[in-house]
C-alpha positions as CSV (number, residue, x, y, z in Angstrom):
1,X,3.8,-18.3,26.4
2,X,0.5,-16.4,26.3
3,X,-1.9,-16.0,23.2
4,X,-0.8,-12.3,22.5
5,X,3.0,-13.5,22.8
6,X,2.6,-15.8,20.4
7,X,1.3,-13.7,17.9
8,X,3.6,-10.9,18.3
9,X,6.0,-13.9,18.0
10,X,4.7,-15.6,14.7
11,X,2.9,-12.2,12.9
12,X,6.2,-11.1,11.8
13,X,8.9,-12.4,9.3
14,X,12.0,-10.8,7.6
15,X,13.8,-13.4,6.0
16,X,15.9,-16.1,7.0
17,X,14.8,-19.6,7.6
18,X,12.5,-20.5,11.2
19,X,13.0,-23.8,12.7
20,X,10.0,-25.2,14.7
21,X,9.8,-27.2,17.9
22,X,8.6,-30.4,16.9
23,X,5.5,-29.6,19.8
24,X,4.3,-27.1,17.6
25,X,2.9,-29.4,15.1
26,X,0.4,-31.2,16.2
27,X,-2.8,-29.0,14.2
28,X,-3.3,-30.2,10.4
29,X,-2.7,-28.0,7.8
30,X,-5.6,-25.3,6.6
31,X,-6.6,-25.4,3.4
32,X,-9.3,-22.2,3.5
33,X,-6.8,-19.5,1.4
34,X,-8.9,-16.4,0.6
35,X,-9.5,-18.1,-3.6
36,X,-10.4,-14.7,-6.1
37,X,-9.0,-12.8,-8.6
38,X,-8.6,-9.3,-7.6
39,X,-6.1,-8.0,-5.3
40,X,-4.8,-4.9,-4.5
41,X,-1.5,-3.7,-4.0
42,X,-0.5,-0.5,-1.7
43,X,3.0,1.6,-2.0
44,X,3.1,4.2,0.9
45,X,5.0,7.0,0.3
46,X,6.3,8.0,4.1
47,X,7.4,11.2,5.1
48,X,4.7,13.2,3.0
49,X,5.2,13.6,-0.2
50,X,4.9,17.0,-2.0
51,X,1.5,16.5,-3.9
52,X,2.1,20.1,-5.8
53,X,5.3,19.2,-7.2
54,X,3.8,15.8,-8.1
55,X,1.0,16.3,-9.9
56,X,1.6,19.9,-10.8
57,X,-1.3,23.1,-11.3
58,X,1.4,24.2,-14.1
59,X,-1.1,26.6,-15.6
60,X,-2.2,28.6,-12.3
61,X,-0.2,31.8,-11.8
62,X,-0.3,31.1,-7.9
63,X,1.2,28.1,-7.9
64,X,4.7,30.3,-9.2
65,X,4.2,33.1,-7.3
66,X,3.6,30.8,-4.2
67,X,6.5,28.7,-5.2
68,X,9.0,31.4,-5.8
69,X,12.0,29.0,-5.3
70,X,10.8,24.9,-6.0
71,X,8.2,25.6,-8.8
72,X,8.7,23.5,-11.6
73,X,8.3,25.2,-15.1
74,X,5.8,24.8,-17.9
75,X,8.7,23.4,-20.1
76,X,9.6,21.1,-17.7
77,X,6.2,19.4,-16.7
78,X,5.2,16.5,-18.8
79,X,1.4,15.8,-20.1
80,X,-0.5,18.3,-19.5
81,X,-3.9,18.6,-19.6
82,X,-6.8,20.6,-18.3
83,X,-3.9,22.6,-16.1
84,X,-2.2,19.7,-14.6
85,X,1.1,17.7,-15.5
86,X,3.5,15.1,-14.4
87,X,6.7,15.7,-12.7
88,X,8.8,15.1,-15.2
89,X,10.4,12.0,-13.1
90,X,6.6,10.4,-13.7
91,X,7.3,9.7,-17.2
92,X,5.8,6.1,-16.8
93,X,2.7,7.5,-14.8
94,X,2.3,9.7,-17.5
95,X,2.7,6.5,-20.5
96,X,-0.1,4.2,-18.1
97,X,-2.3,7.7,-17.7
98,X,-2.1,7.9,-21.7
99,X,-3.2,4.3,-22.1
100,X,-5.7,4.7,-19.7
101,X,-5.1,2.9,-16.8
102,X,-4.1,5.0,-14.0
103,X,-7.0,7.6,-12.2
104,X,-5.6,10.6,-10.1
105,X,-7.9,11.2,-7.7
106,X,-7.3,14.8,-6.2
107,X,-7.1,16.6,-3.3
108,X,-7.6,13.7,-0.7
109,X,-7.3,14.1,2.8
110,X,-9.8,13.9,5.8
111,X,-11.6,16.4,8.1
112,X,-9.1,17.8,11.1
113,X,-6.3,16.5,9.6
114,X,-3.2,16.1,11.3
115,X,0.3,17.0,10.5
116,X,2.2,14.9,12.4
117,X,3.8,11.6,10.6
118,X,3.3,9.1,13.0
119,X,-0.2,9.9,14.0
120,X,-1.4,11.2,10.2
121,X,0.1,7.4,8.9
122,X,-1.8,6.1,11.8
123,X,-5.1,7.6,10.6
124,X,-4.5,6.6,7.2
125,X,-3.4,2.9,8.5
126,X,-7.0,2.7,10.5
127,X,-9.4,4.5,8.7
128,X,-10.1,6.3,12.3
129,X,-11.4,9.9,12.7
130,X,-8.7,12.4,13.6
131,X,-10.1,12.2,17.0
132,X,-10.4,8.4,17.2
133,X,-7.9,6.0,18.0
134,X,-8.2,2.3,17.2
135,X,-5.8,-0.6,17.5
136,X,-6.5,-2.4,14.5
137,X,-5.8,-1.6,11.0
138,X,-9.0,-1.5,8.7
139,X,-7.1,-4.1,6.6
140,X,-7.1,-6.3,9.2
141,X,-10.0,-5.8,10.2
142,X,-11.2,-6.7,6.4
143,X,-9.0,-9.6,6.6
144,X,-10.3,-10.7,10.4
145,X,-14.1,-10.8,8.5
146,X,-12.7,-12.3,4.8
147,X,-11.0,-15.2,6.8
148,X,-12.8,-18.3,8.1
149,X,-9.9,-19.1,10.1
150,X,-6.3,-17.8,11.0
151,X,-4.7,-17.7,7.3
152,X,-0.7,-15.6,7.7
153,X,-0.7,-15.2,3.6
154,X,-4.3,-13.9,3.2
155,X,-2.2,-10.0,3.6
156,X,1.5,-9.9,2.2
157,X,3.7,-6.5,3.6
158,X,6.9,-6.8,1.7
159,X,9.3,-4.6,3.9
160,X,11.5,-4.8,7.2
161,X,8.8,-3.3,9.4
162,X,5.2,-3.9,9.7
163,X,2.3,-2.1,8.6
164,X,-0.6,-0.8,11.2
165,X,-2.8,-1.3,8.2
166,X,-2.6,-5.1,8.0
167,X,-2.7,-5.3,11.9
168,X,-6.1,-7.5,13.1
169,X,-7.2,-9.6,15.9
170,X,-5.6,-12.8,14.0
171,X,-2.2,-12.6,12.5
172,X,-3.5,-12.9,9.0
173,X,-0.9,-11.1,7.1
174,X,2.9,-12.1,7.2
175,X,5.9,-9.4,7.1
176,X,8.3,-10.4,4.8
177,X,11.8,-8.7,3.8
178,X,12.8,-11.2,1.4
179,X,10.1,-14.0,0.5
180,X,13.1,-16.0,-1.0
181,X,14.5,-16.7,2.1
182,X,11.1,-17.4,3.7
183,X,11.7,-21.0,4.4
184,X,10.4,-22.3,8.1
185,X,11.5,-26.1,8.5
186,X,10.1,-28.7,10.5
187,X,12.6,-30.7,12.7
188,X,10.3,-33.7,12.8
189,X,7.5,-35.0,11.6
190,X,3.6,-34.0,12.6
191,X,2.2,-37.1,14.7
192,X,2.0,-35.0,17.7
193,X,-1.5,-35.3,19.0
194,X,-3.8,-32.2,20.0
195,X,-3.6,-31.8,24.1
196,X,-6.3,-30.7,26.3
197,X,-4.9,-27.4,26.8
198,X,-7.1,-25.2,24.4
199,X,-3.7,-22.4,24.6
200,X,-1.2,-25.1,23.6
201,X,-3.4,-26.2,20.7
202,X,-4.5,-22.6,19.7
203,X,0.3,-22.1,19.0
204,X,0.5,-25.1,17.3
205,X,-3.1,-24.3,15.0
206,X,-1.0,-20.7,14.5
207,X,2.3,-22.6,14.1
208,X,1.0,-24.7,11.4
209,X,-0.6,-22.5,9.3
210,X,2.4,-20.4,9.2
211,X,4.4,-23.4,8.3
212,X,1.8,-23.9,5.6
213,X,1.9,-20.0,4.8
214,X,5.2,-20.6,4.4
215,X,5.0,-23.4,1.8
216,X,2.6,-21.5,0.0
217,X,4.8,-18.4,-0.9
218,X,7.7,-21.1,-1.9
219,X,5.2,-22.7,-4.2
220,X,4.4,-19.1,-5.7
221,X,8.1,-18.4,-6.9
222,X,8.7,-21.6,-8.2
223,X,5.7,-21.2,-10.5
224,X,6.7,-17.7,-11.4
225,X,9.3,-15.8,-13.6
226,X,10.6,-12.6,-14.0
227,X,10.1,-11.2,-17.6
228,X,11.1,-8.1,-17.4
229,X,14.6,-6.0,-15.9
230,X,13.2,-4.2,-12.6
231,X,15.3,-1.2,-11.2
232,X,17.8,-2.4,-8.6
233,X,15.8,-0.2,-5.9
234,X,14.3,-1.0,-2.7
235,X,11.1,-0.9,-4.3
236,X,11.8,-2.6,-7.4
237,X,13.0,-5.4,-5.5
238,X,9.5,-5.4,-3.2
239,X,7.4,-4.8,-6.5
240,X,9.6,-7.7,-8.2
241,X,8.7,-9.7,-5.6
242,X,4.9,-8.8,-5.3
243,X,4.8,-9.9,-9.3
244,X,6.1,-13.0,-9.0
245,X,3.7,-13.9,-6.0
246,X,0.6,-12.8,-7.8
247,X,1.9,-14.4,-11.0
248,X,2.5,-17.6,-9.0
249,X,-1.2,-17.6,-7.8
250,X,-0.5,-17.1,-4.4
251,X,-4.2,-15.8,-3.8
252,X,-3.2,-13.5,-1.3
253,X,-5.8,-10.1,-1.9
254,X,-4.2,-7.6,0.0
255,X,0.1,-6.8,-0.8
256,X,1.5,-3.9,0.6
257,X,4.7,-2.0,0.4
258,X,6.6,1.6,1.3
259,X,8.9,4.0,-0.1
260,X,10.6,6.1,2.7
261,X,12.4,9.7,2.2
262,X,9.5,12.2,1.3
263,X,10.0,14.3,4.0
264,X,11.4,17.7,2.1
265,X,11.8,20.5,4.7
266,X,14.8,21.3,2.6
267,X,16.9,20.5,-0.8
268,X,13.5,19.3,-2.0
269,X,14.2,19.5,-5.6
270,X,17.1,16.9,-6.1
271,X,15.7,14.6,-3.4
272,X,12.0,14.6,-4.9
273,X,12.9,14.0,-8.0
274,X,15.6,11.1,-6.7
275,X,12.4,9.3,-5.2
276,X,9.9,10.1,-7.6
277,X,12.3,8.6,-10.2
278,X,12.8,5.2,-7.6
279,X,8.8,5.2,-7.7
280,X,8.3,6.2,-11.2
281,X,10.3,2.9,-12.4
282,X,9.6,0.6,-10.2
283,X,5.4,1.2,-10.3
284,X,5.8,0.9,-14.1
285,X,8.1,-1.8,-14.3
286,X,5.5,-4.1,-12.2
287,X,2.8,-2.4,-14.6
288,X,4.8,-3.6,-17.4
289,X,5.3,-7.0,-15.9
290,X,1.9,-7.7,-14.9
291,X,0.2,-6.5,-18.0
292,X,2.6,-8.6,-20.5
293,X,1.3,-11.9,-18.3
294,X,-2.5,-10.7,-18.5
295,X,-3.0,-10.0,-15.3
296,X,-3.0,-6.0,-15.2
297,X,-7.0,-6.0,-15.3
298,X,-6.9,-7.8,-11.8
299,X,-4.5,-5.9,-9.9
300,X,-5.5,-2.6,-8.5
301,X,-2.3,-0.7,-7.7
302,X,-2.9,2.9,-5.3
303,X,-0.3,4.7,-4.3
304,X,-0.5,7.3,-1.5
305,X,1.4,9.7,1.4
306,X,-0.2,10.5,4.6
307,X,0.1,14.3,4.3
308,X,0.7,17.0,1.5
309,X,3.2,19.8,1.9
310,X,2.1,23.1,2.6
311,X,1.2,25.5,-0.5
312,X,4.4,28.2,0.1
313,X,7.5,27.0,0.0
314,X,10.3,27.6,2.7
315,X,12.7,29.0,0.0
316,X,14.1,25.5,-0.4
317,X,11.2,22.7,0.4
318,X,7.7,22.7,1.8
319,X,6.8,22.1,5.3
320,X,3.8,19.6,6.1
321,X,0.8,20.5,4.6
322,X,-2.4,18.3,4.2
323,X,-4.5,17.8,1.0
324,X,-2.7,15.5,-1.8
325,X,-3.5,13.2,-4.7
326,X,-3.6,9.7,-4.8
327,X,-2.9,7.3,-7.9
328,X,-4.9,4.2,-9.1
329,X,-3.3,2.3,-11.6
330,X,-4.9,-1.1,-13.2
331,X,-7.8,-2.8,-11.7
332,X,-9.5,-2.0,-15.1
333,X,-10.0,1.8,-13.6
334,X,-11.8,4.5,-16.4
335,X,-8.1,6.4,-16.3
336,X,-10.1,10.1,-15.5
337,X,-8.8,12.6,-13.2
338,X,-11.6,13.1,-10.3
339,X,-12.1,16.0,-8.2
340,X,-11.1,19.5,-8.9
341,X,-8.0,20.8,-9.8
342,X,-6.1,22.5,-6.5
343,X,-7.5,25.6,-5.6
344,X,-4.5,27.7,-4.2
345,X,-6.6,30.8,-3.2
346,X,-9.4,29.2,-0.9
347,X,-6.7,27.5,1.4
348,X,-7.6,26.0,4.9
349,X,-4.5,28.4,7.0
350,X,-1.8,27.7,4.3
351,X,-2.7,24.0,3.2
352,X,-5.0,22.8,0.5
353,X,-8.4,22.0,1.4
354,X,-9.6,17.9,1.4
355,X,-12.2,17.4,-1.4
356,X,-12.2,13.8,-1.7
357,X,-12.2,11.5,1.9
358,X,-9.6,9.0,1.7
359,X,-11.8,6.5,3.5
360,X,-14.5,7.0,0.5
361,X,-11.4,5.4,-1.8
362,X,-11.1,2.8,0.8
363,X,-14.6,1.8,0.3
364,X,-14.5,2.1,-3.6
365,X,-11.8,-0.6,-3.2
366,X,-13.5,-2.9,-0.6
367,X,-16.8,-2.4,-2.4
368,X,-15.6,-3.0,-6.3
369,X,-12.3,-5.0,-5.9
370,X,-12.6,-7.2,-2.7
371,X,-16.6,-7.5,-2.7
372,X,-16.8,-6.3,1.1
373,X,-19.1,-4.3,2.9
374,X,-17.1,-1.5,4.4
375,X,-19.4,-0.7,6.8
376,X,-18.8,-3.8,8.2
377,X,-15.4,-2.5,9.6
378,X,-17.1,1.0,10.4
379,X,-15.9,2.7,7.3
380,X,-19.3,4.6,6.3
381,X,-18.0,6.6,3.5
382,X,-19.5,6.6,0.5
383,X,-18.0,5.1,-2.8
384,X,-16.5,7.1,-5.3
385,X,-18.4,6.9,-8.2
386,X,-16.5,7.2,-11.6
387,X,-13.0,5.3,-10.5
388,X,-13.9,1.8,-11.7
């Protein structure tokens, strides 16, 4: 089996319990897990979720003539102020906002944007240019630099698929549907001795640390508790099990998670406010959690979609669009809104215009929360300033 196999092989894991060769064990444990407090935690929001409706202009005439049929009213939006408001499925957005932990940073987006899923999320996942196509994700290629050697647990994506944005030249993140059941086994003891085939002992140094990855996450839940009732959601689950790793001290400093169904050509008001709700409790039950163990001011939480909708409505849901906001909860953020409230007259052919570059929030978070260069991974944008 060749190096790039092997890594497709051992980069990826959804549960269920992995029994290794006894060949594979020859290469001692590591013990070089990425130690620090901070960590930040991603929820993607795939399929583009309709910024407008989200965090809402409620006070701009345009946004209800624009909006004839999915415009939400001024009685229904919740905490206003200086002309914007919360869905009203946000109600726990709007509780953190008021005790000033979560930022909304508007208007983000990049220059020629795209408005295709797969290759928007893949600029988003890479930090590329809209032009520019690169195979590793700029989270990897953090984590390639933070790591001395191969570490699977230094990332954590808690879903059934992998994320681009975790994707380096080492396999140091691990996919994992249900960490419970993350349980790889030895069949036999370690006294195999390292070969002189540098390949051979390159899958069992990979083998091994997984094993130990493995080990690590186990020892994570059985340090940890849940405190709290989370929302019996897909993403309540994943955020459940985020807590209780960071809780457990599992030292990872990157988790990462998705929320599917945002993409609202039609019937957009009953299936918006279906997922909004799903996010809504689940971010503030793990906002909740975290801050009743103390550990709120060192967990950075942004959530993010990797389009807008457009500005007019199709008479029953938005088509894709470009500009949207972002959300930063925790982390010890100052809790402001930054950038400008959406201008829906100056509009770049239908779409909002980009104010704030998404790979300047990157850098904000490599810069203040992980203590990395981001130039270092060719993300040149400058930090936000105001945020933390």
């Amino acid at each position: 089996m060749n190096r790039r196999n092997f890594l497709a092989l051992t980069g990826t894991f959804t549960g269920g319990s992995l029994l290794l060769p006894d060949f594979l064990h020859a290469f001692g444990t590591q013990n070089n897990l990425i130690i620090g407090d901070q960590c930040v935690v991603f929820v993607q929001l795939n399929g583009g979720n309709d910024g407008l409706n989200t965090y809402i202009p409620f006070e701009d005439p345009n946004y209800y003539f624009l909006r004839p049929k999915i415009a939400l009213s001024k009685e229904e939006v919740i905490a206003g102020n200086n002309g914007m408001a919360f869905h009203p499925s946000l109600k726990g957005f709007a509780q953190i906002q008021q005790e000033g932990q979560l930022s909304v940073l508007q208007n983000v987006g990049y220059p020629d944007p795209n408005r295709s899923h797969f290759r928007s999320q893949e600029i988003w996942q890479t930090a590329s240019a809209s032009n520019q196509y690169l195979n590793e994700g700029w989270l990897g290629r953090y984590l390639d630099l933070q790591c001395k050697d191969h570490n699977p647990i230094a990332g954590i994506n808690i879903d059934s698929t992998d994320t681009l944005s975790l994707k380096g030249k080492e396999p140091n993140s691990i996919t994992v549907k249900d960490p419970n059941r993350f349980k790889i086994k030895k069949d036999k003891d370690d006294n195999v001795q390292l070969s002189k085939n540098p390949s051979l002992d390159f899958v069992r140094k990979i083998a091994d640390s997984v094993v130990e990855g493995s080990d690590e996450i186990q020892k994570a839940l059985a340090k940890s508790t849940t405190e709290i009732t989370y929302p019996k959601t897909g993403l309540g689950k994943n955020l459940e099990w985020i807590a209780r790793l960071v809780k457990g001290n599992l030292n990872s400093k990157v988790y990462y998670t998705s929320l599917n169904g945002f993409d609202t050509h039609d019937n957009q008001l009953p299936t918006q406010k279906n997922k909004l709700t799903e996010l809504n409790d689940a971010v503030y039950s793990f906002y909740d959690d975290l801050k009743k163990a103390n550990l709120m001011q060192n967990v950075t939480v942004v959530v993010f979609s990797e389009f807008g909708r457009r500005v007019k409505d199709n008479k029953n849901g938005t088509d894709h669009g470009k500009a949207a906001p972002m959300f930063i909860i925790g982390g010890n953020n100052k809790g402001k809104v930054l950038g400008n409230n959406p201008n829906l007259v100056d509009l770049d052919n239908g779409d909002l215009k980009y104010e704030i570059d998404f790979r300047s929030v990157y850098a904000t978070l490599l810069e203040q929360k992980l203590q990395f260069d981001p130039a270092q991974i060719g993300i040149t944008n400058k930090s936000l300033k105001g945020l933390f």
